[in-house]
N, C-alpha and C positions, 0 to 999 in steps of 0.2 A: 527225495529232494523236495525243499519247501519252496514255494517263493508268492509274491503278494505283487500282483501290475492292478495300479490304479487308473479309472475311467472316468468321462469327465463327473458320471455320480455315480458311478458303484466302485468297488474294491471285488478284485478276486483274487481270493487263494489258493494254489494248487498246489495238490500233494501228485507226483509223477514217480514211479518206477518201472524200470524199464529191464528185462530180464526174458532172456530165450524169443519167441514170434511173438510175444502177446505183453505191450504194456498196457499199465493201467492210470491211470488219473481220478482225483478224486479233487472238484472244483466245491467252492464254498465261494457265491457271489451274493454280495452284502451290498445294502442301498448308505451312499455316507450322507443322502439329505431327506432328513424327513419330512420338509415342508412340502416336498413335491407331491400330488394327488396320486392317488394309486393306480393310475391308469400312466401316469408319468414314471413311477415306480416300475410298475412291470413290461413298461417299454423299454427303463434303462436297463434290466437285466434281463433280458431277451436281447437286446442289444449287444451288450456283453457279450452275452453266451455266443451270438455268432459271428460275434467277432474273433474268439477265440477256438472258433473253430475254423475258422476260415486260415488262422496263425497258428496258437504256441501250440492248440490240438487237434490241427489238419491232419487227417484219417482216421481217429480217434470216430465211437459210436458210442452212443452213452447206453448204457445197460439199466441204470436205474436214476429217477429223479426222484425230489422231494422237496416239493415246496409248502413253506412254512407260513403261515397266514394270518395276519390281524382279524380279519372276519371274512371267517369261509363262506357264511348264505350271501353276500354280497361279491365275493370276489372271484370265486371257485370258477363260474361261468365261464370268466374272460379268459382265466387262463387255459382253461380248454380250448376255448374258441383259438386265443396266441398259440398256443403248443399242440403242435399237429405230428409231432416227431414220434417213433414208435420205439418206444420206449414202455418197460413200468412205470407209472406216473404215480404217484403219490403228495396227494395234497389235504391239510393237517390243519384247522385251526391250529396253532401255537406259534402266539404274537413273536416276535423278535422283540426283543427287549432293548435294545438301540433306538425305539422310539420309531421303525419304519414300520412298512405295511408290508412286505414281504419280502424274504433271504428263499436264495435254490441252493442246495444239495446237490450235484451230479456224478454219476461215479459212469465214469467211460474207459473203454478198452481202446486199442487197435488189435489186428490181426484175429478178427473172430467173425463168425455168422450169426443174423441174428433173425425169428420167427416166432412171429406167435403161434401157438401150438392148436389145436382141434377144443383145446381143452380152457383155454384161455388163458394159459400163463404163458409169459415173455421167454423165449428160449433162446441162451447161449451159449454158442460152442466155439472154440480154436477152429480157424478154417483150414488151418495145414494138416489136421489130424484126421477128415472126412468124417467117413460113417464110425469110426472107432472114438471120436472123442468123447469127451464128458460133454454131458448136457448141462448146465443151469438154467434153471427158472423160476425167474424172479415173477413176484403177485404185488399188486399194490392195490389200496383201495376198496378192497372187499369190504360188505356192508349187507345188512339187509334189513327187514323192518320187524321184525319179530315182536313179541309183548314186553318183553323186559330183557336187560342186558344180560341175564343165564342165558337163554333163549336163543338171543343176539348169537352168542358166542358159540355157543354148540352148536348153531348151524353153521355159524362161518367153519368149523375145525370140519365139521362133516361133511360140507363141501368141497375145503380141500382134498378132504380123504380121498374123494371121489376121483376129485382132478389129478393127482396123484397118481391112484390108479389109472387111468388112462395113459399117464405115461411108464408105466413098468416100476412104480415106486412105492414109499410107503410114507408115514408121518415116523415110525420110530429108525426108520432105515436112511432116507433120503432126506429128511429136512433138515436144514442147519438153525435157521434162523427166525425168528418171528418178530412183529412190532405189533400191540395191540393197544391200540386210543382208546380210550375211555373216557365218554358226558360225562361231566360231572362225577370223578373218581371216590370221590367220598363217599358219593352213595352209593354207586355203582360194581364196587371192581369188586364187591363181595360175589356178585354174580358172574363175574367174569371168573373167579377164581374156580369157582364149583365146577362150573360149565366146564372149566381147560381140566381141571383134576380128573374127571368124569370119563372126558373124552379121551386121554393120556391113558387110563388106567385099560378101557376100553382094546386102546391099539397097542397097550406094551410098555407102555409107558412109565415107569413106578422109579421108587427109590435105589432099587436094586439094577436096575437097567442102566436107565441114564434117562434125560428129560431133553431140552432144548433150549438154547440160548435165545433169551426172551429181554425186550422191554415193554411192563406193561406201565403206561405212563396219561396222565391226563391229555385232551386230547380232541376236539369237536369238529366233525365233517360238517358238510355243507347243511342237508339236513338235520334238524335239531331230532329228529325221532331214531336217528341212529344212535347208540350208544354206545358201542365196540366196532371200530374200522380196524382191520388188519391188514399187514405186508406181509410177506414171505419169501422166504428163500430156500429153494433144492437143490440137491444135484444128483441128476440119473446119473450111475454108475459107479458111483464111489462106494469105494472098499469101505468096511469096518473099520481095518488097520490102518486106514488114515486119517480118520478124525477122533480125537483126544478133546477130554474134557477137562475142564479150569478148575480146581475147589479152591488154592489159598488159603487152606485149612488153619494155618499160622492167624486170618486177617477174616475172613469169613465163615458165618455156617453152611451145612445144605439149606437150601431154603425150603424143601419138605419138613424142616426142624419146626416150621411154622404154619405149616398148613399150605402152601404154594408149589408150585412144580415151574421150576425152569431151571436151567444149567448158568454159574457164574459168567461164564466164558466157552467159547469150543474154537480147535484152531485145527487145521484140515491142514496133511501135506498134501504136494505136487511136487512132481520131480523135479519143478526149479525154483519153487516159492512156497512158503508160508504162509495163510489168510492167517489172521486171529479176529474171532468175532468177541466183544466183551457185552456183557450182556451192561442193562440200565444198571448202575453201582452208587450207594448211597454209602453216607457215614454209618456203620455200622461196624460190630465186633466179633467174634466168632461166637457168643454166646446167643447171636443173635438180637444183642443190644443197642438203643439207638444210641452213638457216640455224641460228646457235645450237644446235646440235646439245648437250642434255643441260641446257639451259635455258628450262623453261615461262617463265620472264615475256619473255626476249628474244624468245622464239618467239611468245609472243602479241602484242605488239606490232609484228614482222615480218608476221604471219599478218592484222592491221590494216591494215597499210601495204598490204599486198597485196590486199584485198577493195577498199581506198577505192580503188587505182587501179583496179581491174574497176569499182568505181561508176562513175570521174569518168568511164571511156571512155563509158558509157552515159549519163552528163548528168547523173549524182546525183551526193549526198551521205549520210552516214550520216540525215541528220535524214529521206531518203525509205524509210528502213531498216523495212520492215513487222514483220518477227519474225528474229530470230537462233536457231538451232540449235549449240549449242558442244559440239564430243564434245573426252572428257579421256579417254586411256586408262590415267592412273593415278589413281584416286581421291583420292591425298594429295597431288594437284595442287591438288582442287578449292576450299579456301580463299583460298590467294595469287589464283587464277587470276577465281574470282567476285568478291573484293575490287576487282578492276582491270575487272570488270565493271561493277560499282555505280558506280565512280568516272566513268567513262568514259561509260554509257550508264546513266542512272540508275534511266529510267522504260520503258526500249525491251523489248516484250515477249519475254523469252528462255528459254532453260531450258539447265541446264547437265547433263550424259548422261555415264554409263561405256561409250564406245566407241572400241575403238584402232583408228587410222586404217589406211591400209592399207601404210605402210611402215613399221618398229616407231621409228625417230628422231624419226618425227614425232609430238610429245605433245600436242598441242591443235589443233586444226580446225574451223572455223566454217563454216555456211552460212547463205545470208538470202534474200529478196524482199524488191523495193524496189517500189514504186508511185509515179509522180510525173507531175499534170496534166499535159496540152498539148491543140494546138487542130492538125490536120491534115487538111483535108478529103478528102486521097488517100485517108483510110484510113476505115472504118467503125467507129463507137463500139462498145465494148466489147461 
């Protein structure tokens, strides 16, 4: 279910479902006055957010944030300092293109426990299921200062490895999910590429395997010497047999066709629901061609056509659509491109970003989760 309650200066979105001990919410809180300072800014959406905890998501615990940023060396501080909640935190230069200084991301549960681990990632499990349930662990933030962004990257992936192990997991077994920002993408994501190839091939990783549901997308932390921050996402104990992978072979290529390693899509069961993660999706073709090349509306409507077919393979529809992430890497996109957002997806909670993707033809790119019931006794509830 969608719905949109307005505050006296922000909008939030909430995507809610509700299925067995354990819902979920997925909030998107949006500033509707830009002239407000940023310090006014991120008091109304902290404001918000516990407003709405206090109400529509009283017992709800958020499992992962993501705040979206006008300029992280200036702003990043505060909001550490405001946001004390223990949570994955993830904070991202990429402007909101509505002309504010910051939009949050929240993705909250009820009916689950939640720890940070020995190891340092954010760990969640159903609390009705004890010591037997799945674990997830969410990372947000990773960073380090390395000489250049290959560098960068291999050591974030080899750190996770590490953390990983500590928890009884692996990078080709356990991880579902990745987000990796990239300085200045143009010059940069050549070395993020090698580095992720490198390391993938290293753990198992290859065309014959399977890879990981990735967005690697423009992107600047607080620090300017950082040049790849990473998110992530695990889950100790999941089968094989319950996560499947997206190709859309009809609408997309493998993206090893090209030199990259990441998975379309991946969507994991549980014995009462369905994740579907979609990875970053641009206009493109299965020949691996830029579509519409030098046209955002044709591109955004290819870039559509292309996600709903990663849904239908997974058993969705846009209506299981939890939250959309749209990066626009030219700003004077972002009218035409949100008009056909409002029309299209009215009430679905999104946020529209200045971030260019990682080939420069390609001008718009969306990513999402999708949630949607089911009943499988092979598998264990969420």
């Amino acid at each position: 279910m969608n719905e949109t309650i307005y505050f006296e200066h922000t909008e939030a979105r909430i995507f809610s479902f509700q299925q067995g001990n354990v819902s979920e919410f997925h909030v998107m809180v949006r500033v509707q006055h830009p002239l407000l300072s940023f310090q006014q800014q991120l008091d109304a959406v902290l404001d918000t957010y516990q407003q709405m905890m206090g109400d529509r998501l009283k017992g709800a615990i958020a499992v992962f944030k993501r705040y979206f940023l006008s300029d992280a060396a200036n702003q990043a501080d505060s909001i550490l300092a405001a946001d004390t909640s223990d949570c994955a935190k993830s904070l991202i230069q990429q402007a909101p293109l509505d002309g504010t200084k910051i939009a949050l991301w929240a993705y909250l549960m009820t009916g689950i426990t939640t720890r940070i681990t020995d190891g340092g990632l954010f760990e969640v499990k159903k609390a009705a299921a004890g010591d037997a349930a799945l674990r997830h662990l969410w990372n947000a933030s990773a960073h380090n200062l390395a000489a250049n962004s290959e560098y960068q990257t291999r050591l974030l992936f080899n750190e996770y490895v590490v953390q990983l192990m500590q928890e009884g997991c692996t990078l080709a077994a356990n991880c579902i999910r990745t987000w990796l920002f990239v300085n200045d993408i143009d010059l940069n994501y050549g070395g993020v590429v090698r580095a992720r190839n490198q390391v993938f091939f290293t753990q198992g990783l290859t065309h014959d395997t399977h890879f990981i549901a990735s967005t690697g997308i423009g992107g600047r932390a607080q620090d300017p010497c950082v040049l790849t921050q990473m998110d992530n996402y695990a889950i100790a104990g999941i089968t094989p047999e319950q996560i499947h992978y997206l190709y859309a072979s009809t609408h997309l290529n493998r993206t090893s066709d090209y030199g990259v390693s990441f998975e379309r899509g991946t969507y994991i069961d549980y014995g009462d629901r369905r994740h579907v993660f979609i990875s970053g999706t641009a206009s493109i073709d299965n020949k691996g061609q830029i579509v519409h090349a030098g046209n955002v509306v044709n591109q955004t409507f290819r870039m559509w056509e292309n996600v709903e077919a990663l849904l239908r393979e997974a058993g969705c529809t846009y209506d299981d659509v939890a939250h959309m992430i749209v990066y626009l890497r030219d700003p004077a996109d972002y009218a035409v491109v949100s008009r056909l957002y409002d029309e299209r997806f009215p009430n679905k909670p999104r946020v529209i970003v200045n971030a260019p993707v990682c080939r420069s033809g390609w001008l718009v790119e969306m990513e999402c989760m999708a949630v949607k019931a089911q009943s499988d006794e092979r598998f264990p509830a969420f």
